[in-house]
N, C-alpha and C positions, 0 to 999 in steps of 0.2 A: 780196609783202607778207605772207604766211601766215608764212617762215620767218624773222620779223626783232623781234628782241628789244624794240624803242623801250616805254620806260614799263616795263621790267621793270628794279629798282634793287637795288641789294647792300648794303646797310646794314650788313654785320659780313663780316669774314676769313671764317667759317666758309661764310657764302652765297658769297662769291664761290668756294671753292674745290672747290664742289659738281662731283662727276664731271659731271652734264647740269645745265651753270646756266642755260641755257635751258629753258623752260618749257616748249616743244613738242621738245623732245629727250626730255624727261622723258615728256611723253605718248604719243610715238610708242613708247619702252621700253616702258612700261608697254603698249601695246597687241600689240607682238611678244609679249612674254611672255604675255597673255590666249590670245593665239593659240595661239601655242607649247602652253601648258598645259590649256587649255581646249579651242580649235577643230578642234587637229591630231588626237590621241587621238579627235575623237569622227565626222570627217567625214573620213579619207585612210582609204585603204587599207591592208591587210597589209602589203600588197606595198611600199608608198612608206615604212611605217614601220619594215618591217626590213632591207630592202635598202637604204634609201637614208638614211633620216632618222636613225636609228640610228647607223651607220657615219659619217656627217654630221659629230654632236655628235662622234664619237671623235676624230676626224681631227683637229676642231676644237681638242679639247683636247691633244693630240701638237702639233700647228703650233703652241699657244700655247706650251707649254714650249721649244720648237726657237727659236721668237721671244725667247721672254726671254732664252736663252743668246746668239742670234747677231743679233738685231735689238737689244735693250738692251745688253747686255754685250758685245757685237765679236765673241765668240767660235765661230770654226767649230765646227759639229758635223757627223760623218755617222753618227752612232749612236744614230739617235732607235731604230730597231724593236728596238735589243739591250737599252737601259732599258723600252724596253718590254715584252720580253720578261722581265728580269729583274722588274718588277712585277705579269705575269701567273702564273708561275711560284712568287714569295715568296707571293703569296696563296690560290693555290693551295695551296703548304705549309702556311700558317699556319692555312688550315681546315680541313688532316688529320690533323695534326700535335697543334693545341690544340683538347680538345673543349669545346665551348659558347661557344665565338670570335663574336663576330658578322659577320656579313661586311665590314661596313661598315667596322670596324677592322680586318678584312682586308686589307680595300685600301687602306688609310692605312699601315699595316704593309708591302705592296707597295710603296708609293709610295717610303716615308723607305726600303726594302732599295735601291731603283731610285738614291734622293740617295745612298746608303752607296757604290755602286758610280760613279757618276757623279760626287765626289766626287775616288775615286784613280784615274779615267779623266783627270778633268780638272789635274790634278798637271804633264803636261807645258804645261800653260798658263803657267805661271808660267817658262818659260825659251825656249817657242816659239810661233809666233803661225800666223797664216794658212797658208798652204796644208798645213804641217809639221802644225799642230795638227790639220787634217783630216785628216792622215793617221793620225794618234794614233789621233783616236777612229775611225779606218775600222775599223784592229786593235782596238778595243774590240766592234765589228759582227762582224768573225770569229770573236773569241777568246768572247765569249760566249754566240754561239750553237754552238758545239761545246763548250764547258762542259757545258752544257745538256742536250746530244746524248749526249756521251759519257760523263757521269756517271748514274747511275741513277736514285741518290737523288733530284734531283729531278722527276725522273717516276714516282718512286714504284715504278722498277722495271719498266714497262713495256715487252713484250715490243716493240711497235710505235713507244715515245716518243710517243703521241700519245695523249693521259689525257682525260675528259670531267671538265669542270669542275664544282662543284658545284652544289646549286640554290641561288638567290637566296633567300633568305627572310630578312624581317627584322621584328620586333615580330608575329611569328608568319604575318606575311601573305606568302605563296609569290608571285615575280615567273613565273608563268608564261606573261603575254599579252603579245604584241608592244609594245601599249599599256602594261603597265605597269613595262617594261623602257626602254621609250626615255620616259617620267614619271622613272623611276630615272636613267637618266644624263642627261635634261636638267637635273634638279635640281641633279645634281654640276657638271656643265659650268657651268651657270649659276653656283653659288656662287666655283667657284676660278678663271671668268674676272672675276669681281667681284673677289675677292682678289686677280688681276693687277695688276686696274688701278688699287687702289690701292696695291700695291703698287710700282709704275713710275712712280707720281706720292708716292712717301716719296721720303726720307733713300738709303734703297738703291736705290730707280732710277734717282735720279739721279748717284749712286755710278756704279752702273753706265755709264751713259750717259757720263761722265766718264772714264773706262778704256775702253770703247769708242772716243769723240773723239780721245784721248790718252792714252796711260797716262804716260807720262814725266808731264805737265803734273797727271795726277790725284795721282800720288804727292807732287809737288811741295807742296801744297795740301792734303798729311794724310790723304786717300785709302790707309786700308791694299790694297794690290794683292790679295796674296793670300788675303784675305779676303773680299776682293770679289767675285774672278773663281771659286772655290770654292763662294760663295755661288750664283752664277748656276750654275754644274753644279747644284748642289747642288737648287736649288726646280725648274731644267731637266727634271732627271731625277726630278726628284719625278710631276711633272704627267706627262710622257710614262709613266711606271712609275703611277699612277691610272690613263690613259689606257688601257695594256696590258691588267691587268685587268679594265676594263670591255669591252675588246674580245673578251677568252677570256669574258669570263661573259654579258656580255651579247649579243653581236651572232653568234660561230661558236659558241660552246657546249664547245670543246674546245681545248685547254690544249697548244702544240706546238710548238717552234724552228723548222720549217720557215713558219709563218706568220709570224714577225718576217725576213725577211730582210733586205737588202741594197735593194729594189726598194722594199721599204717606209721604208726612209730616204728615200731618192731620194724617193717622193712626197712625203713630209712634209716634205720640203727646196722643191720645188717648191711647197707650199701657199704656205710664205712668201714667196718671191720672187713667184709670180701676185699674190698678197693683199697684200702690203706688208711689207716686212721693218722691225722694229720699230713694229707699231700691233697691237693689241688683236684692234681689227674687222677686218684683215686676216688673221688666222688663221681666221676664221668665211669671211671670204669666197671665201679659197684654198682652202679647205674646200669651200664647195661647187662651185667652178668646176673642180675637181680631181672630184667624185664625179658632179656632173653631166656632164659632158663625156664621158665612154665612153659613159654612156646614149645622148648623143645621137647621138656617132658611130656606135654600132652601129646608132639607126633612119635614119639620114643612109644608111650603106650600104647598109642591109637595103633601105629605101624608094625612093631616089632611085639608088644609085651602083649595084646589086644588075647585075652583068654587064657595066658600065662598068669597073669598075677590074682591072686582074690581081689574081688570089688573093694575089702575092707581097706586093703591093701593099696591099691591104684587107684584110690578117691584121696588119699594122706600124701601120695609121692611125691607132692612139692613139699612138705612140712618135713618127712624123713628126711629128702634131700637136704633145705637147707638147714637144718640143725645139724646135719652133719659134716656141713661145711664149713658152717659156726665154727666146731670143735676143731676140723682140720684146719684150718687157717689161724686157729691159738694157738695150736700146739706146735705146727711145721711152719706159718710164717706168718706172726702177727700181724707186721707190717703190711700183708694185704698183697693185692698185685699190683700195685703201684712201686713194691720193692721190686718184682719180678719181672716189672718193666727195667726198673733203674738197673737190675745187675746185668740187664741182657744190653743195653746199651753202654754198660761198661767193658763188659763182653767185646763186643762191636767195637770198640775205639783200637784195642789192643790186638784185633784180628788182622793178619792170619797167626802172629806171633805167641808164642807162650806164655803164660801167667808165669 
């Protein structure tokens, strides 16, 4: 009876079309984010805040752009860590490059280099589909991080390719505390998952969502194609290329092609399939089922399995795991836990009464 609307009424379009038109949807928000902004900063640790909660919100925001390309828009991608790289990298340009830049339009300038690239990556969309198109963009994962590598410029010329990023500073105030670095990219996180969502409940997500269904049938019905699917590279690669940047600036500190590889797609491919391929709150969730999980595996070996399993064995346990949860989550519930969120608060509305 706690989670069930009765006596709460919509008197205009605009109330019914509210993101949480429930009232205790709205309150429990609003209490994550108290937490979030308030509780976590002043009671977790170092250690939880730059290892773990940090790298969290990044993930978070890489798996949402990956979602909107292949959970809204149909379209495969395996090149989330190369737009991300190219957003770690343009921002890094952009703040050696122009003096008195602020970061902030640094990484907005990241972002839209990441859509420029993402854009004529996504170009073989419009005459191949599935597994073809992942192979597109897999050559966009090679080809841009040996760009990268091989060109100087942008590393500035670096005898090692691997640059330290600059410092954070913005309205004069320096981000040098764990805390006030992961305050800085919850705040982003939070804003452009806001803008997701409404942006997947317009005009163009449902666009999308219609060329996802069908495209024959979207075009039919006045859906420009290439426009549409362009578009989704396009904001895809925007959020993954934020994401990048916040990952060189905020969480390692240093600015490298070897940390966007190939393995880093693969997770962020994996967030969305655990999480839910096309939903919001399944890229948060994959997110953290994806960051916490090695955690626990290593105290699960360290603690319990420690002399029980062969070396060959307990060196692979995160790889066994999650290929194997790959498999479980296709075959028992595509949809991810972001479904198995939605049925338990469907659950919840009709409680204590019977289905």
């Amino acid at each position: 009876m706690f989670y069930r609307e009765a006596g709460q009424f919509k008197t205009s379009y605009v109330a019914d079309q509210q993101i949480f038109p429930i009232a205790q949807d709205r309150i429990g928000m609003l209490l994550i984010l108290v937490l979030a902004f308030l509780v976590v900063p002043a009671v977790f640790s170092e250690y939880w805040i730059k290892a773990i909660l940090i790298p969290f919100l990044i993930f978070s925001l890489a798996a949402l752009g990956l979602n909107i390309l292949t959970g809204y828009a149909g379209q495969l991608s395996l090149g989330s860590a190369a737009f991300m790289a190219v957003g770690a990298f343009a921002s890094y340009n952009f703040m050696l490059r122009i003096d008195g830049l602020p970061i902030l339009v640094a990484f907005v300038f990241g972002g839209l280099s990441a859509a420029a690239i993402g854009i004529a990556f996504g170009l073989p969309s419009l005459r191949i589909k599935g597994f073809y198109l992942a192979v597109a963009t897999l050559a966009a994962q090679f080809f841009i991080v040996w760009a990268l590598t091989k060109f100087g410029w942008f590393s500035n010329y670096s005898s090692s390719g691997v640059i330290t990023a600059q410092e954070i500073q913005i309205f004069g105030f320096r981000f040098l505390s764990p805390e006030s670095k992961y305050l800085l990219v919850l705040t982003i996180v939070a804003l452009l998952a806001l803008a997701a969502k409404n942006m997947v409940r317009s005009s163009v997500g449902r666009a999308w969502m219609a060329v996802r269904d069908m495209d024959v049938a979207a075009e039919v019905i006045g859906i420009r194609i290439m426009h549409t699917k362009l578009l989704a590279f396009a904001v895809s690669s925007f959020y993954c290329g934020v994401a990048g940047a916040l990952y060189a600036y905020a969480y390692i500190g240093t600015v490298e092609p070897e940390g966007f590889n190939l393995d880093l797609s693969f997770k962020i491919l994996f967030m969305i399939i655990i999480g839910g391929v096309g939903s919001i709150v399944g890229a948060f969730l994959g997110a953290a089922f994806i960051v916490l999980l090695p955690i626990a595996l290593d105290v699960m070996v360290q603690e319990w399995l420690h002399g029980i399993l062969p070396p060959s064995i307990s060196s692979n346990l995160q790889l066994i795991v999650f290929g194997g949860l790959i498999i479980f989550f296709l075959i028992v519930e595509p949809h991810g836990l972001a479904r198995l969120w939605q049925i338990a608060k469907e659950k919840l509305r009709l409680w204590p009464f019977p289905h």
